[in-house]
N, C-alpha and C positions, 0 to 999 in steps of 0.2 A: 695504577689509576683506578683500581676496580673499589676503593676501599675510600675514596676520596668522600660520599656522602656521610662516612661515619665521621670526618676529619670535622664538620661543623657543628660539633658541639662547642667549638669555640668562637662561635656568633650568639648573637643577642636570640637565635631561637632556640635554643640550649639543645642544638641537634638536628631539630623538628624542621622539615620543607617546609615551610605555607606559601598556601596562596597567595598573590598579589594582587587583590583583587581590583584595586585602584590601575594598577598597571592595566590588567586586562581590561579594565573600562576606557582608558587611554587607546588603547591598542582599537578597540573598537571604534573610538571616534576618529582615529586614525585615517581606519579605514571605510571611513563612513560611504564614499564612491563605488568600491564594491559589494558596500551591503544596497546601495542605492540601485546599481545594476542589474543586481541580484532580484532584488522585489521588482523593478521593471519588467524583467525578463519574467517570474513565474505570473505578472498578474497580463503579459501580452499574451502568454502561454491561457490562463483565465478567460481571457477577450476571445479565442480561437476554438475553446472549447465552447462557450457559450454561446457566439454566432453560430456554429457551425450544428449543434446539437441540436434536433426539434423537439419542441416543446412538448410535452408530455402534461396528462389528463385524467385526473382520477374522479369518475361519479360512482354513484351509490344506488341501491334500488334496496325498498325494503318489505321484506315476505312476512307474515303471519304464519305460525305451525300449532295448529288448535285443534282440538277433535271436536269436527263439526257433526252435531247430532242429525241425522237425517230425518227429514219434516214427517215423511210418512209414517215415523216409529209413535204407536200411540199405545197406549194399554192395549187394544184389540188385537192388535197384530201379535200372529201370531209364530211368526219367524223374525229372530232376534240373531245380530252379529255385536261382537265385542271387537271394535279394531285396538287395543291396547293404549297406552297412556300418552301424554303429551311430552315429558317427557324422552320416551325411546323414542320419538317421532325427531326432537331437535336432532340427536345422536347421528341417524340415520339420515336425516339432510345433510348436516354438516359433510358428515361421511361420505356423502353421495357425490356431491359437490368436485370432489379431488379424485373421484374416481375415473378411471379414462374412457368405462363405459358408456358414464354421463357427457363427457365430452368430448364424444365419439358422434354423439345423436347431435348436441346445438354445433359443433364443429359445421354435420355434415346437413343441417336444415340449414346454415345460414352459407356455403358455401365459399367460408373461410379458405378452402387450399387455394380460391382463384384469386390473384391482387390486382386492382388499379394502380396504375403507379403513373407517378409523372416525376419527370426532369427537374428537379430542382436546382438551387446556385449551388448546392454541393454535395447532393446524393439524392436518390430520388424517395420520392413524398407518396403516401400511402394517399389518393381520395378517392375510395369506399365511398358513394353516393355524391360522389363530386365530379364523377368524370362525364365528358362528353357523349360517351356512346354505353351501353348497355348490350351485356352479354348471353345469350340463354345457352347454355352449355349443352350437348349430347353427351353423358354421363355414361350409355352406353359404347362409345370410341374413347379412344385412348388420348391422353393427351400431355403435349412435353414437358417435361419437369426442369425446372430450375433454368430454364432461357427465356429472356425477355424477348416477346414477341410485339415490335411496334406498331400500332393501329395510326397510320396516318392519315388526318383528312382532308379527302381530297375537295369533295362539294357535297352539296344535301343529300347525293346520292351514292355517290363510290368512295371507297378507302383504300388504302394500302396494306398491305400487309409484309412486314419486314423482321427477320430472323437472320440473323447473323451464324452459323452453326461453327464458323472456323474452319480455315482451312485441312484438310487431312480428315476430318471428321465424316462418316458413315453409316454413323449408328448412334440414337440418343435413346436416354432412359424415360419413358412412357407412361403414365397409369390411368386405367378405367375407373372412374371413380362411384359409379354404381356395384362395384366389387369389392375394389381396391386393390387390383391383380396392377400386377409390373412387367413392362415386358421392355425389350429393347426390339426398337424401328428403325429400318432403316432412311436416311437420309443423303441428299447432295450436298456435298463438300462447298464453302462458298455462304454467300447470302443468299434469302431466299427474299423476293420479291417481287410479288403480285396484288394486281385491282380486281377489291372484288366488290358486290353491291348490299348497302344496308339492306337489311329484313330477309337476305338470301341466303342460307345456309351455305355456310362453307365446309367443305369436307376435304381435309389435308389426310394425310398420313398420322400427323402430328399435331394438328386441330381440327375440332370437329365442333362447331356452335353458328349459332345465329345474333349477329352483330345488329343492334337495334342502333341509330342514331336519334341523341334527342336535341332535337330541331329548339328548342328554346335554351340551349349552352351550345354559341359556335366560338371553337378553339379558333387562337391566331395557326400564324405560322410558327413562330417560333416555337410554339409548345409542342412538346413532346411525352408521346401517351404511349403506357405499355400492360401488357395484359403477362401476368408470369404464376404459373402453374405449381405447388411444391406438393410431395410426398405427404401423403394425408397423414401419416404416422406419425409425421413430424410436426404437423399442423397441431394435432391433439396433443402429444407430447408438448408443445410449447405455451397450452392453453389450459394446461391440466392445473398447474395450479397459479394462473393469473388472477380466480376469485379468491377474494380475503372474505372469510366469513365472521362475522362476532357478534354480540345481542347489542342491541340497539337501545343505550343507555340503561334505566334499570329492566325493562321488561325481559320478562323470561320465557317467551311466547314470542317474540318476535326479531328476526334478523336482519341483519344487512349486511347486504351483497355491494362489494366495491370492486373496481378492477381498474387499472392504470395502464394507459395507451397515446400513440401521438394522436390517433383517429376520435375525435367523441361518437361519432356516427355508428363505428365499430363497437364502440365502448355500451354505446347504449341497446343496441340491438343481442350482445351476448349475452349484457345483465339481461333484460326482458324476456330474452329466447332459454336463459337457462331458469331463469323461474318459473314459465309457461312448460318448460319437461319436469322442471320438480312435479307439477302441479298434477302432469300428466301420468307421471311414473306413479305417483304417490295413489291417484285416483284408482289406477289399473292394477296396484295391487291391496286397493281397500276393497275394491270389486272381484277379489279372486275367492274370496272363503264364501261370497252369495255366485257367482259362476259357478263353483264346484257343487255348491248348492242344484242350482237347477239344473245341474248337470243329473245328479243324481236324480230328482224327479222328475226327471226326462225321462230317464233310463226306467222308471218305476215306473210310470206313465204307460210306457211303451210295454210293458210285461203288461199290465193290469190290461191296458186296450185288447192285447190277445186274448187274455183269460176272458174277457166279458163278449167278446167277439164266439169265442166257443161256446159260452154257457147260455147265449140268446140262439146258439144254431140249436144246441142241447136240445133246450124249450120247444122251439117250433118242433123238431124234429118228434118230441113226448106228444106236446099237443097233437100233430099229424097222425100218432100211431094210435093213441090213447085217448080220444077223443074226451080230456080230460081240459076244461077252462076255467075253472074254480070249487070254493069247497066252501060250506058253512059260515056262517060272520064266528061262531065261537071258538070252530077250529083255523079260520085265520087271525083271531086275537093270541092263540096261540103260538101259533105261528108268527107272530110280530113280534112277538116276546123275545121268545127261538132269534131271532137274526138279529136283534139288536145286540144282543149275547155274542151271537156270532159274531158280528161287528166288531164288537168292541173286542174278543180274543183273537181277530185277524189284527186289528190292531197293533196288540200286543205281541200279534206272532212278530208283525213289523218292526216293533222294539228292539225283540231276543237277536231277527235277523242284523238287523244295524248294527248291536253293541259287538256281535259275534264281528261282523265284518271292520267293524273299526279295531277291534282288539287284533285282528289280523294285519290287520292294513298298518297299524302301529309296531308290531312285532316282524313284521317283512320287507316295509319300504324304510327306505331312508329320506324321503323327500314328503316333508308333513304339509304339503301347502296346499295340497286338494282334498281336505277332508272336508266332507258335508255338514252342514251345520246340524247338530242333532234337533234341533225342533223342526226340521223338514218330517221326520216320525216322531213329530209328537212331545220327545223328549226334554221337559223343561227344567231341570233338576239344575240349579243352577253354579254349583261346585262343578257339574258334569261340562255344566256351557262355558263357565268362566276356561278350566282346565285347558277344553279344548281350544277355545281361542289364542290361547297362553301357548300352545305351543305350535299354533299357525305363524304365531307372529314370531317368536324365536327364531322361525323355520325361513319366514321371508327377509328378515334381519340378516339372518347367517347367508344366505344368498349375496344378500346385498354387500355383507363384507367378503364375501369369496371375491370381488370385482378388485382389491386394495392388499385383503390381507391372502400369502400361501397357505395352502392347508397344512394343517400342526400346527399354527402358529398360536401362542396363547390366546389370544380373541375367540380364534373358532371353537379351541378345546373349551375356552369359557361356556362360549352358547351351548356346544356339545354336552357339557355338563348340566347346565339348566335344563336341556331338553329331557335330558335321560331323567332327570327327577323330578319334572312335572309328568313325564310318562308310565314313570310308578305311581304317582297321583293319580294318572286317568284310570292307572287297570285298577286301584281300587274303586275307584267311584264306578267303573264298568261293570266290578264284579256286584258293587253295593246296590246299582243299577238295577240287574240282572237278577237277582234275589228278589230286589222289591216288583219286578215283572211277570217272575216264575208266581209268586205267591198271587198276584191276582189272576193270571191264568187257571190256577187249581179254583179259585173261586167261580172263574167264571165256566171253567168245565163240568164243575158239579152244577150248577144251575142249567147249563145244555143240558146235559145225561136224564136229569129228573124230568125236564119239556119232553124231552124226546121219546121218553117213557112214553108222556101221555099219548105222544102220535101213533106209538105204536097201535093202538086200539083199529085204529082205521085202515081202511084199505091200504094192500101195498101200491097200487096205481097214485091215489092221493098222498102217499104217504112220498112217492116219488117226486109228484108232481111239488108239493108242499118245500121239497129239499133242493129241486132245481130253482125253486122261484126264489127260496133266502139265497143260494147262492147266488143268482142273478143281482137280488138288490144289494149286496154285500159287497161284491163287484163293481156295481155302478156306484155306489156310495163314496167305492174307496176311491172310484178314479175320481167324480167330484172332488174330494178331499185333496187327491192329490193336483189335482187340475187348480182347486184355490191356492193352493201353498205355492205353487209356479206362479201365478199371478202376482201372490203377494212378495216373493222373491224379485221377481220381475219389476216389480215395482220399485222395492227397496234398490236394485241396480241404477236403475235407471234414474233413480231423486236421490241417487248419492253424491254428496260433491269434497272435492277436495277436501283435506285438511290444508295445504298448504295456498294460500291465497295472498297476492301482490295486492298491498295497501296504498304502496308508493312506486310506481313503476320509476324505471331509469329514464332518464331528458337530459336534452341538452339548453340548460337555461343561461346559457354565456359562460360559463364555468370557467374562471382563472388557471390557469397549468399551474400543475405542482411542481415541475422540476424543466428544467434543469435550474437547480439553487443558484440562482446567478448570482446574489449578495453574497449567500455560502463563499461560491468560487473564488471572488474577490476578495472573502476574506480568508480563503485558507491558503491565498497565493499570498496576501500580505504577511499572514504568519510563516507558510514556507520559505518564502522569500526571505524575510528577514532570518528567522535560524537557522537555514541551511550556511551562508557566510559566516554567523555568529556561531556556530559551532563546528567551522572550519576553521577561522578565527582560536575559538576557545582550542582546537584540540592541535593545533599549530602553536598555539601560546604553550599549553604541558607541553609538548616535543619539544621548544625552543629550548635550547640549555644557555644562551647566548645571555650577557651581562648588557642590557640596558639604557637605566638610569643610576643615577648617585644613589638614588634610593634603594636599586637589587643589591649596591656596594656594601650598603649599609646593615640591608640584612644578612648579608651572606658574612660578613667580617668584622671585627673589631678595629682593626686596624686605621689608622687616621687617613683621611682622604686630603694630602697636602694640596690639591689644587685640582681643577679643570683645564685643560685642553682641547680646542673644537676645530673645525674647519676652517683652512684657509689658502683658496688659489694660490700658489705660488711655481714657479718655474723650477725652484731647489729646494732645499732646506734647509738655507740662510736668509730666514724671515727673521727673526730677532735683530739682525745684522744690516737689512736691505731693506727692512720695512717697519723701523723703530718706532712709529706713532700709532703699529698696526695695535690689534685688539690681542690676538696672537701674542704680540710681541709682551704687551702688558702682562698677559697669563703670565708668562715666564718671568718678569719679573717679581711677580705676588711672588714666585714659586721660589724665588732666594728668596725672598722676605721672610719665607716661612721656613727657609731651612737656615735662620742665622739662628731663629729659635732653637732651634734643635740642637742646631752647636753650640751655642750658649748653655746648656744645661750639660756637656760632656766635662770631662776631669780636663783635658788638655785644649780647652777652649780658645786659646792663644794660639796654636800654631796649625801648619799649611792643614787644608780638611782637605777627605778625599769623598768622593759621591760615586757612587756605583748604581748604575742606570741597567734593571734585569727586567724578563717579562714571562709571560709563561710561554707562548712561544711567538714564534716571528709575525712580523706584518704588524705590530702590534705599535710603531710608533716611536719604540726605544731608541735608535740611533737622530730619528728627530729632534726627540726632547732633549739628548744630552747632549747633541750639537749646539740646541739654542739655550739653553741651562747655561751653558761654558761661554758663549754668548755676549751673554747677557751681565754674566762675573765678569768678562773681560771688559768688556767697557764701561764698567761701574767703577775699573782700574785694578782692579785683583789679577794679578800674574795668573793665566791659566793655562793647563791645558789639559786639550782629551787624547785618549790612551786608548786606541782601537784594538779593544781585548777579544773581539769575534773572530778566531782564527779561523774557524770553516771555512765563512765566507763575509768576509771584510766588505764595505761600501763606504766607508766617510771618504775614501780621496775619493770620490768621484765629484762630492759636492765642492771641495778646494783643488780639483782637478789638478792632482800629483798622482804619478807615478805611486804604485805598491810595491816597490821591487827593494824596500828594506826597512824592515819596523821592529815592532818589538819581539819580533821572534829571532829578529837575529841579533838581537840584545839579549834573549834567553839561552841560545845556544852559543852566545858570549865568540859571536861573530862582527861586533861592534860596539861600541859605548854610545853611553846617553848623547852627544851630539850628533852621532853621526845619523841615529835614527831619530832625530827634532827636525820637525819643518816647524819654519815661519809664516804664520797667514797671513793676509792680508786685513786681517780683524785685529784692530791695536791688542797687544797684553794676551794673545790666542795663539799658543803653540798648540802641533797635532804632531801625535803619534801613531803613525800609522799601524796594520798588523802587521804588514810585510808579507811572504808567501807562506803558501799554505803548506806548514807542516804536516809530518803523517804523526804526530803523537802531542796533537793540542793540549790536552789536558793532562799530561804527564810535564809540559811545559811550565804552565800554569801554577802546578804546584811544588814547582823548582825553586831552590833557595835564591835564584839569580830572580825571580819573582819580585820575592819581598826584598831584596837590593833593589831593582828597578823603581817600589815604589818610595823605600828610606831617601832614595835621590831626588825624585819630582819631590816632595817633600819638600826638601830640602833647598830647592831651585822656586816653586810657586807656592803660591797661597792659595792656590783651586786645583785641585786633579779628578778629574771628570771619568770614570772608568765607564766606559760602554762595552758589554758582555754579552757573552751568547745568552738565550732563553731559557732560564730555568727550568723551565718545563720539560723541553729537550733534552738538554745534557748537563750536568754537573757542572759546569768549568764555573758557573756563578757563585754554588756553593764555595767554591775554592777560594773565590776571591772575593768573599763577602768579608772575609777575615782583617782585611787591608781596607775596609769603608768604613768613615766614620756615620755616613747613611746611605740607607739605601732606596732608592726608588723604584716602585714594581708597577710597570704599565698596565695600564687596563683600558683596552681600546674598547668603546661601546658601540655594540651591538655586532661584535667580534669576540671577545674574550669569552671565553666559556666559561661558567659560572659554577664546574669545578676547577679551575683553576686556582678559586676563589683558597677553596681548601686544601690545595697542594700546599698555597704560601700561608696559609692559616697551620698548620702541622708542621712547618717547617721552622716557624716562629715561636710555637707552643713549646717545640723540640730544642731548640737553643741555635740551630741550625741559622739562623737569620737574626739580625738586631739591627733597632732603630729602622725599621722599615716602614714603608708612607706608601699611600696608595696614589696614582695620578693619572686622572679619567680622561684620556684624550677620545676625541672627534666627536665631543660635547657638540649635540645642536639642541641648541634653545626653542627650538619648534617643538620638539618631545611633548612639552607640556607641562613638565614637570622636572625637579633639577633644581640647581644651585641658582640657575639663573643669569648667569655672566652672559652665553649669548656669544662667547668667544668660538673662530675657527677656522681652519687651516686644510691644505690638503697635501699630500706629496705625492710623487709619482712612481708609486709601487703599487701592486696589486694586493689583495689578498693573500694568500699562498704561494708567492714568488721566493719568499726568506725562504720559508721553510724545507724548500726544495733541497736544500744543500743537508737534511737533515732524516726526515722523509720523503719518501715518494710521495709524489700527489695523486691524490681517489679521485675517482669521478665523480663527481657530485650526481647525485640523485634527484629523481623527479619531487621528491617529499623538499630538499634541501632548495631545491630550486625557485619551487611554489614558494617557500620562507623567505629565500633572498629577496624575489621579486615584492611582496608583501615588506618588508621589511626597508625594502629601497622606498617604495611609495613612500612610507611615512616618513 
């Protein structure tokens, strides 16, 4: 049987399986109750999900990221910052946004780890600014994680407090949320409940706040309110990337901020709380390069205050000894000279110090984000100002991605990269600097040295006196100097504002929920619904190997399909006989009608025919049909009769209720002659030949010369001899006595016959094996849809696999096989 699908090449598809696709559209309308089910069930399935899911909320808030010029920057001023482009500003938002830093701070300002919850019809309901009563936390105690702690009210002034902790239970998990330490407390086994009074601090073990009740929301009774506590870790973890960031239609300067939640209350207070720390982080480190600033001339401040603190004790102390209080108007024009000189090469000595101290401060730290802005000394060279700015902000960048990205990772080694070769950029421009510094220092020391000359002329007392007093104003000058440049720092701090500013803050303006897609749901339960049957269906149709309609006959075989055969109640299998006006009974006779053709066209068309009734295997119908085939002959007046050729296992006497105890097997072991094994029926012109008992060598019988004597006899005696045989399929004895029919008829029970069978008797005809063979489709039902049409049928009372038992053993039928039968019973 393994080779049976090569055998159809001798059907009309010249080999080739196809599809049926008409069948399986049949098959589907068939079964239209369980596709109907089917979609019932995923769209109640639909209706469960949908009630049951809360409605969910998506709003938007949207920020500006601009480099805002600060008002007090005018030509005069004379401290200047570069905070970097707009740009690396988008980068570093976005970037900020998902980092767990950032939402570490709005997490822990808007006090997300604590929930309001209420009792809902089928889980409980978040209402954040909906509930009755109002919490102030003590942040320093510790408080219990993940147990709903019920707040019940009792009247305007006391509550309940109920915790359930579980039997067996001793010890619960804790956290301080001014730390964020975790500790395990212990606790009483059992529930915990106690009245305590609004506005009065409670102090448990395991809660520690102040319950505020607000008098304009009073709960019923039946509401049920809970306060629950969760692992701050976990809070930010879940919130880390609830913001969706993206530019807001074409602008490229401005974003929006969306996030999706059941709460809008919630929704809107994260969006606004996390644009208000953009705005705040962003501000605090646009204010770090002017801080480090005044840090520095803080720290210059504080040297020079000393220095001019000694040089005015100097003075008095000259004055006192030297009773020296002034000199000449000529020789203090000199003298004015002299210190403005001086002035200006302190100045410059404050250059040479700077550039010195930044070339070190560059070559030793690795943390660029407090270097002073060089025009605190003066320095305006503006490759020198741009450079340095350029790599403040690299430096605060790289900070900000250490919060996302591990160190090595290619990001950092990026910036790492940028830094290092803008850092070769600075030491030349420090060295280019420092050259242009040194060379007006020589200018201005020879211009000293030649003043100085001329003081020498004068007294050494004056000559002293003349030296303490430019140092003094030199002194005073520079702390002035430095005392403005802190103001005007000071200033610039202080009139700095964000680049990041909320244009459109978050609201709640009745916003429709985005989800749960309830139309979606509905309809991807009507599509699942329908193709989960429809391609349980389809892949139950490829598994099916089972024959049918007329129409699988047709494809699978050439062979002529002499008639239909269908259902029909009956008690025996003497319908032909018992119920002559049945529908049944007509079938069978079309079915001689069609087989006088056939013997009409034979060479010995004149004398007795014989018909040989085979099938592929049992249950299939054969001993029915040839009962009422013989029938049907017999009372049209044709001498007939049947020849119960099934030696295994015989059943015609049952339906003419005789004895089997002597047939035609003991006319082949030539233990009787042709009368003694003839019964007479009770059907005019219908002799039966039983098998008789069951030999141990059937088919060695079979094809015994006392064989073909048995049938030169019937011959001989009738004009009909009806051979009903074992199953081809099964055992050979068919072949054998295919030799002795002048036709042959091969059952094929539908929606039974397996549709290699098709090609068992299809190779077996091609092979010469078989002649004049017909096809005849019993338990035709006209409901199918499709068909011949007749609408004929019958039923008898055998089962499935009852024949077959005397042949093979019976399998168990399978859960695949099962699921088919019952599908196949439906329709």
């Amino acid at each position: 049987m393994t080779n049976l699908d090569q055998d159809l090449e001798f059907n009309d598809t010249g080999g080739r399986i196809t599809f049926d696709f008409q069948g399986f559209i049949f098959k589907i309308l068939r079964n239209w109750f369980f596709i109907a089910l089917s979609v019932a069930i995923a769209l109640g399935v639909a209706h469960y999900i949908n009630v049951r899911k809360q409605n969910i909320y998506r709003l938007n808030a949207l920020v500006s990221v601009e480099s805002e010029q600060n008002p007090f920057f005018t030509a005069n001023t004379s401290i200047s910052f570069n905070w970097g482009g707009v740009s690396g500003k988008l980068g570093k938002v976005m970037t900020t946004i998902a980092t767990r830093s950032h939402n570490e701070l709005v997490v822990d300002s808007l006090g997300y780890y604590m929930q309001y919850l209420k009792q809902g019809k089928y889980h409980l309901l978040d209402v954040y600014k909906s509930s009755p009563f109002e919490v102030d936390l003590d942040k320093s105690q510790y408080q219990v994680l993940g147990r709903n702690l019920e707040v019940k009210h009792i009247n305007d002034n006391e509550f309940k407090l109920i915790c359930d902790f579980g039997e067996g239970t001793t010890s619960v998990l804790a956290q301080r949320y001014s730390d964020k330490h975790k500790i395990n407390i212990p606790v009483s086994p059992g529930v915990f409940n106690q009245t305590f009074t609004y506005g009065v601090p409670v102090n448990l073990p395991f809660f520690s706040a102040t319950i505020y009740n607000i008098e304009s929301f009073k709960p019923s009774e039946e509401d049920e309110y809970f306060l629950r506590f969760s692992n701050f870790d976990n809070v930010v973890l879940s919130y880390q990337n609830s913001v969706s960031v993206s530019f807001f239609k074409n602008s490229s300067t401005v974003l929006s901020l969306s996030q999706a939640g059941v709460n809008k209350a919630k929704i809107v207070d994260y969006l606004n709380a996390t644009a208000a720390i953009l705005s705040q982080t962003e501000l605090r480190s646009k204010n770090l390069y002017a801080t480090n600033t005044i840090k520095f001339i803080d720290n210059s401040l504080s040297a020079v205050n000393d220095t001019l603190k000694d040089v005015n004790r100097e003075m008095n102390d000259f004055r006192t000894s030297k009773k020296v209080f002034n000199v000449s108007q000529e020789i203090t024009d000199i003298s004015g000279r002299l210190k403005e000189y001086e002035l200006d090469r302190e100045k410059e000595r404050i250059k040479i110090n700077y550039l010195r101290s930044l070339e070190t401060y560059l070559q030793d730290k690795s943390d660029y984000t407090k270097i002073a802005a060089p025009t605190s000394v003066g320095i305006d060279e503006s490759g020198l100002l741009n450079s340095i700015s350029r790599i403040t902000f690299l430096a605060t960048q790289r900070q900000n991605q250490e919060k996302t990205a591990r160190e090595g990772s290619i990001l950092l080694r990026r910036i790492d990269s940028q830094i290092d070769t803008e850092k070769n950029v600075t030491f030349e421009l420090i060295n280019a600097a420092r050259r242009g510094v040194n060379l007006k220092l020589g200018t201005i020391s020879s211009a000293i040295a030649r003043l100085e000359n001329e003081l020498k002329k004068l007294p050494k007392d004056q000559q002293e006196f003349l030296k303490i007093q430019r140092k003094l104003s030199i002194n005073q000058e520079t702390y002035n100097v430095y005392l403005a440049k802190r103001s005007e720092a000071a200033i610039v701090k202080a009139a700095n504002v964000s680049d990041i500013t909320t244009i459109d803050p978050a609201m709640d303006v009745g916003n429709g929920p985005v989800g749960p897609k309830k139309s979606l749901n509905y309809m991807m339960a009507l599509l699942i619904g329908g193709i989960i049957p429809v391609v349980i269906i389809f892949v139950l149709f490829i598994l099916d190997r089972n024959i049918h309609t007329a129409e699988d006959v047709e494809r699978l075989s050439k062979l002529p399909i002499i008639g239909l055969v269908g259902k029909y109640n009956h008690k025996n299998n003497l319908v032909a006989y018992e119920k002559p006006k049945s529908s049944v009974s007509e079938s069978f006779r079309a079915i001689r009608s069609s087989l006088q053709f056939i013997y009409k066209n034979q060479k010995d068309a004149d004398g007795a025919k014989t018909l040989m009734f085979t099938s592929s295997i049992s249950g299939e119908g054969k001993t029915f049909c040839s009962i009422n085939t013989a029938t049907v002959y017999a009372l049209s007046g044709k001498k007939t009769v049947i020849v119960g050729l099934d030696l295994r296992k015989p059943k015609i006497f049952e339906d003419f209720e005789v004895k089997n105890d002597k047939g035609a097997v003991n006319y082949l072991i030539d233990d009787s002659d042709l009368e003694g094994i003839t019964h007479k029926t009770h059907i005019p012109n219908l002799d039966l030949i039983l098998s008789g008992p069951i030999p141990p060598n059937p088919s060695e019988l079979l094809m015994s010369e006392r064989m073909n004597d048995l049938i030169q006899e019937l011959k001989k005696k009738y004009d009909m001899v009806v051979l009903d045989t074992p199953p081809l399929g099964l055992v050979t004895d068919a072949l054998e006595l295919s030799q002795h029919a002048n036709a042959t008829i091969f059952m094929v029970r539908l929606n039974y016959t397996k549709k290699g069978m098709l090609a068992l008797i299809n190779s077996k005809v091609r092979k010469g094996e078989l002649k004049n063979v017909n096809l005849l489709l019993n338990f035709y039902n006209h409901k199918k849809g499709y068909g011949y049409g007749y609408g004929y049928g019958y039923g008898y009372g055998y089962g499935y696999g009852s024949y077959g038992d005397a042949y093979h053993e019976n399998d168990k039928k399978g859960l695949l096989k099962r699921i088919k039968k019952i599908i196949n019973l439906k329709s």
